[in-house]
Structures are given as C-alpha cells and as structure tokens.
C-alpha positions in Angstrom: -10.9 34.4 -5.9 -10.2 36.1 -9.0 -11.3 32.7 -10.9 -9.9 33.8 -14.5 -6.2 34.2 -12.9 -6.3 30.6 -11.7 -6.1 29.3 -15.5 -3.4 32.4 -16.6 -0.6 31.1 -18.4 -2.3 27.6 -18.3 -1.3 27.1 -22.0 2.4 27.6 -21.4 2.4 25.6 -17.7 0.6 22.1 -18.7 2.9 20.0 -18.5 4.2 21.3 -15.2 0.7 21.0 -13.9 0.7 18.2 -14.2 4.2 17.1 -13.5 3.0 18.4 -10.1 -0.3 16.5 -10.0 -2.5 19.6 -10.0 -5.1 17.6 -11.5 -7.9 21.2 -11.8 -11.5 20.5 -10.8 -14.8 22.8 -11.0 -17.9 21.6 -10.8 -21.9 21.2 -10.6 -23.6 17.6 -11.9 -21.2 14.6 -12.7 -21.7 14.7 -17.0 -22.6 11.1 -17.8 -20.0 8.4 -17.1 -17.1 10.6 -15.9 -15.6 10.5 -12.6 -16.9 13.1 -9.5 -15.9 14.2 -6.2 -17.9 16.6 -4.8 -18.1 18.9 -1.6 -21.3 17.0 0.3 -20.2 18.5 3.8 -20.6 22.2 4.1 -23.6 22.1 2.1 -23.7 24.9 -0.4 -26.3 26.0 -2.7 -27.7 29.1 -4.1 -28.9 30.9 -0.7 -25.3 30.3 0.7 -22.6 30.5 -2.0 -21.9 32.4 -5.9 -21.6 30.2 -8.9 -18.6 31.5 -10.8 -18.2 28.3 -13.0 -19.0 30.6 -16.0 -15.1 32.0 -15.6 -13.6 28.7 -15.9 -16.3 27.1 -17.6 -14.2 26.3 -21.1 -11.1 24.8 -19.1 -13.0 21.8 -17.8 -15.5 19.0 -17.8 -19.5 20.1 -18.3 -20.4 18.8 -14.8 -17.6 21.2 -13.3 -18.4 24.0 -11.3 -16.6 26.9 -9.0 -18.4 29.0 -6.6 -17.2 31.2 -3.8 -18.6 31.9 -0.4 -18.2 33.8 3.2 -16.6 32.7 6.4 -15.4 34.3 9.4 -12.0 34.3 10.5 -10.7 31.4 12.3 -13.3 29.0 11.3 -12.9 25.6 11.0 -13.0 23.7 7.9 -14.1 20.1 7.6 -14.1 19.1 4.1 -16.3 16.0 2.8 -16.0 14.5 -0.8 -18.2 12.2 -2.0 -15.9 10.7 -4.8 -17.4 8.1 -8.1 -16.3 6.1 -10.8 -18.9 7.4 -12.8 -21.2 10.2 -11.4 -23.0 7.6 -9.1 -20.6 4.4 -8.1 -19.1 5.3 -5.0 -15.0 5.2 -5.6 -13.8 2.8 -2.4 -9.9 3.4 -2.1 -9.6 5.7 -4.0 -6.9 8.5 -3.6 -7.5 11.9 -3.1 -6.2 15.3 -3.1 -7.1 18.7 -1.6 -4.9 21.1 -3.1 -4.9 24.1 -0.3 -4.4 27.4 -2.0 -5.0 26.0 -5.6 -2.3 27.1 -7.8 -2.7 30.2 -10.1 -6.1 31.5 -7.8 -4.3 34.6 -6.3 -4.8 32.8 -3.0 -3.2 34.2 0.0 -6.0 33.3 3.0 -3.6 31.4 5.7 -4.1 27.9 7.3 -3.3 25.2 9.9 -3.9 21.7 9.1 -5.1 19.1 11.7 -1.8 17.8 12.4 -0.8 21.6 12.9 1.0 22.1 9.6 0.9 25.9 8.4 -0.2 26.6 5.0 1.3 29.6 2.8 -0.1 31.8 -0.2 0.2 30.5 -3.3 2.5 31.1 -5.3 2.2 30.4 -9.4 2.0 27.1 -10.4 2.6 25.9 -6.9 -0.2 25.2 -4.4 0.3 26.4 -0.8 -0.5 22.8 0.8 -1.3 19.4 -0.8 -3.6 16.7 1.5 -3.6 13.7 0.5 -6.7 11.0 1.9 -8.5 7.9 0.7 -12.6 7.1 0.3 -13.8 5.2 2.8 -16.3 2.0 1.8 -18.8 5.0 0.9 -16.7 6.7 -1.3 -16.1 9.4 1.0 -13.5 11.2 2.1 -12.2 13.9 4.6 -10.2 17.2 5.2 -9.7 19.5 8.0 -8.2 22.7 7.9 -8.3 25.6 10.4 -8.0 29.5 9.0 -5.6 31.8 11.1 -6.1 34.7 9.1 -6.1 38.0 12.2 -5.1 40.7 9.4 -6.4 42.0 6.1 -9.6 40.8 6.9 -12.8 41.8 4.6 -15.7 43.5 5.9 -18.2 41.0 6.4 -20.5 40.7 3.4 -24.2 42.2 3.2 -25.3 38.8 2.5 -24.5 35.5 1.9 -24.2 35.7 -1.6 -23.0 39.2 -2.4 -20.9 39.6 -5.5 -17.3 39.3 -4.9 -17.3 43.0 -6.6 -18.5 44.5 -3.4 -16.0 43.5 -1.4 -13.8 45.8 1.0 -11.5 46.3 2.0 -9.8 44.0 -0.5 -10.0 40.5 -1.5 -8.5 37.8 0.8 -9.3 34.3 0.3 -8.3 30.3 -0.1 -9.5 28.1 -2.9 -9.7 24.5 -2.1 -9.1 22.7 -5.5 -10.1 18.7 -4.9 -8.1 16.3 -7.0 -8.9 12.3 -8.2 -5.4 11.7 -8.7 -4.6 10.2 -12.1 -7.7 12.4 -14.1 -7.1 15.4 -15.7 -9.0 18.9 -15.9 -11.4 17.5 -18.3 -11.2 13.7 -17.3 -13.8 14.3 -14.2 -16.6 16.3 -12.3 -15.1 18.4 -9.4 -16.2 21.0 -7.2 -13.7 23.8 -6.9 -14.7 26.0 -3.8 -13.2 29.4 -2.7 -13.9 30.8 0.6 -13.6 34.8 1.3 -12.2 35.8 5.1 -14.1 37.9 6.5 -13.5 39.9 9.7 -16.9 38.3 11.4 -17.0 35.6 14.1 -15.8 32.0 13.4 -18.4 30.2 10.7 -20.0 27.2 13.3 -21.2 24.4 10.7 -24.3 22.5 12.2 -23.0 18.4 12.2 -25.3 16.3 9.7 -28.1 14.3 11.3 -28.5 10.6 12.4 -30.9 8.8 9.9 -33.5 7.1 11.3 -35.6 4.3 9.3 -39.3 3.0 10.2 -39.6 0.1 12.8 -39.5 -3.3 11.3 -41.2 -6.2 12.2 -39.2 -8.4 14.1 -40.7 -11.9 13.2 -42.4 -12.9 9.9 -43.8 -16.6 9.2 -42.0 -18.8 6.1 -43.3 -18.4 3.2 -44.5 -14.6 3.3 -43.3 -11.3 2.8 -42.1 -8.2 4.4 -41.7 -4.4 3.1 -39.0 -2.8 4.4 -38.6 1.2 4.5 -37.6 2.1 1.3 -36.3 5.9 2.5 -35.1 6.6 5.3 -37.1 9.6 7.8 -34.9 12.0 6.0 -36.1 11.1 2.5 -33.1 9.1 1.5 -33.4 5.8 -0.3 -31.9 2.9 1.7 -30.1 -0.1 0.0 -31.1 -3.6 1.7 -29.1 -6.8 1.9 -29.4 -10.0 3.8 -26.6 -11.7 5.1 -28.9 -14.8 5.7 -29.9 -15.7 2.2 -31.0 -19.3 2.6 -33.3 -17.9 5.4 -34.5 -14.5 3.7 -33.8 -13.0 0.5 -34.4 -9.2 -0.5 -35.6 -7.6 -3.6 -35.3 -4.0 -3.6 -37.2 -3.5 -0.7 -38.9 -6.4 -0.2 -38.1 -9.4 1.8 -39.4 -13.0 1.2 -39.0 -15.3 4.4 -37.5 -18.9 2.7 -37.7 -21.0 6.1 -37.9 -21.1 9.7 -34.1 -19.4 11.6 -32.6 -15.9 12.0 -32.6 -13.7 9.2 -30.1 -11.2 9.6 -30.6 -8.1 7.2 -28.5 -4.5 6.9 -29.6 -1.1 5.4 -27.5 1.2 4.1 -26.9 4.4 2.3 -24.2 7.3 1.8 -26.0 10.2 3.3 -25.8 13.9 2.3 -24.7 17.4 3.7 -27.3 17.4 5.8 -27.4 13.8 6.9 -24.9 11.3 8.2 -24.4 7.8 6.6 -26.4 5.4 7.5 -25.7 1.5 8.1 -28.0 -0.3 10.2 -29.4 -4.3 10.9 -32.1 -6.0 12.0 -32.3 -9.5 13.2 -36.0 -11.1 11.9 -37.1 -14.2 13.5 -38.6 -16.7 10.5 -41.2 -19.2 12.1 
C-alpha cells in the first residue's frame, strides 16, 4: 500500500469521509486516555510485518500505527480487535467497523467475506466493503475475510519484512482500516494493516493457546487465607472474583475464607495473539 495515497486529497474530502463513516485509524500504543482497537489476532511485530506509520504519522492520533506485511494467495483472514475506552478498559458493546479496501489506499487485492459477499478495489473515497460487528464482554471483536486474488500476483518476498520497494512484479494489496464508529482520525488509537498478495501458498495462522492456571486448593479452613495464581502458565495476569462473598472474599489475588459453605470463585482475563481468553471457576470447600 502506497500509504501516502490513502490521505490524497484528504483536505478537500473531510466531510465526505466522514459523511461516509470512514472513521481512519493507524496505530502502535493507545496515547493516554484515548480510545483503541487493535489487531491482537494475527500477531505482528517487527520479525513479521513493516512499520510504515511514519507516512501517515501527522494525519492521526500518537498511538496510531500502519504497517504492511506478506500473505499468500487465498489465505484466510481472521481478524481480532481488542477495542477500549481508554487504552486499557475493555469497550463491551461496542460497534465496530472493518473497512475492506480502505478508501484512498490504492487497494485492489480481491475478497469473499464469510457470508460469501465479494469485495471490489477501491475506489476514492469509497471503501470496497464495510463489516460491521460488536465487542464481546472482553472487548473483543471479529472479522473473517477470505482473499481470491489468482492473477497479478507478487513474487513472494525474500523475507518477511522486505521493503515494499522490492516488490515485483507490481504492487497488489488490501488495507484493512478498523473503525470505533463515532471517533474520528485523531479521536483514537487504531491499527491500520495492509497485506501484500503474494503468489506463494495460502498463509496458515497457528490458533492461540488454551491458558492454563496452577491447581488450587480445593478446601481451606474459616478464618485463613489462600493465594491464588496471579498469572496464568502463559504469563498473563488473571483477574479473580468470588461469587460467594459472605463465604470468601478476594483481594487481588488473595482469598480470605469468612465461614464454613461453598465458595465459588472465577478467573478471568482477555488473552493475547498468542493466547485464547481465559475464564475459569473453582468451587473451595470452607470448613
């Protein structure tokens, strides 16, 4: 994606941006307080993908980023946003967009959505597709798209992050623009991703992992405590709750046994690209 043609004209086209709810979104870490949703599933990073927030950079919020990276024709995309209120609040509810093709990115990679909609080039100030999907409880949300690209293929790249200058044959590629409805360019942290076709193999992404936490004891006598697993095998920190409080109570990680019954406790956390949300309960027997 030739990133600096996606804001061309921008100055002239406002209004009918948004007018047509292409709310623009680029970015890296959430800037304090603002809004986020960003890719968590693929995982991209530095080994895997090119920053090209630098192109865009003035356009948008500090926490926005753009980067572009390599798949193979025909793969299948499954799209997870972790969306906030604030950088770190998980957004339940909320609406969300994926704008297929983003307009003004020179876009012309072709799609098939999961209910088997097709999905043009992009054309101006028009995107080729618009999803539209609401966070879960986690803040989470998800979109698949399939590529069907069989022509104008590039050569497959010498690496994973070889500079889009180096590309041949020519250029073709989809940007995925994710949208918090009702916040503008500047309004929130978003990660703008582009992804080059290339004439390899279908891109398999390896499903995230099932979070495991310690064992817990299962009975614990009144008047004493118990430390729970504060992370979870995969490093994550785990959020604990009873659901029994006039039997148990929890502080952080620790629980306090208040008198004799079934204390009933949960575990929870939002995962990451690697791993898979985790929610899980205990029952504790309080003698």
């Amino acid at each position: 994606m030739n990133i600096r043609t996606l804001k061309t004209g921008r100055a002239l086209v406002s209004l009918a941006l948004i007018i047509a709810a292409s709310v623009t979104a680029i970015p890296s870490s959430s800037a304090a307080g603002l809004p986020s949703a960003r890719l968590t599933s693929p995982s991209y990073n530095a080994t895997n993908s090119v920053d090209a927030t630098g192109d865009i950079a003035q356009y948008y919020s500090a926490g926005t980023k753009a980067f572009y990276t390599y798949i193979g024709h025909g793969t299948k995309l499954s799209l997870t946003y972790m969306v906030t209120t604030d950088g770190m609040t998980p957004a339940f509810n909320q609406e969300v967009r994926l704008q297929i093709n983003a307009p003004y990115s020179g876009s012309k990679a072709n799609w098939v959505t999961a209910d088997g909609t097709k999905v043009t080039a992009q054309d101006g100030g028009n995107f080729g597709l618009e999803l539209v999907g609401k966070t879960d409880s986690m803040g989470k949300v998800t979109f698949e798209v399939t590529n069907t690209d069989t022509t104008g293929l590039e050569d497959a790249p010498t690496s994973a992050i070889q500079d889009r200058g180096a590309i041949k044959p020519a250029r073709l590629y989809g940007t995925m623009k994710v949208v918090i409805v009702g916040k503008g360019d500047k309004d929130a942290d978003t990660d703008l991703v582009t992804f080059d076709i290339t004439n390899a193999a279908p891109t398999v992404f390896a499903p995230p992992a099932v979070q495991k936490v310690a064992t817990i004891a299962t009975s614990l006598a009144v008047g004493k405590t118990l430390a729970l697993p504060a992370k979870s095998a995969s490093g994550l920190a785990v959020k604990w709750i009873s659901t029994t409080k006039t039997v148990c109570t929890i502080s952080g990680s620790t629980l306090t046994a208040k008198k004799k019954g079934s204390c009933l406790i949960s575990g929870s956390n939002a995962g990451d690209s690697k791993n898979k949300a985790l929610s899980v309960t205990k029952k504790i027997t309080v003698k």
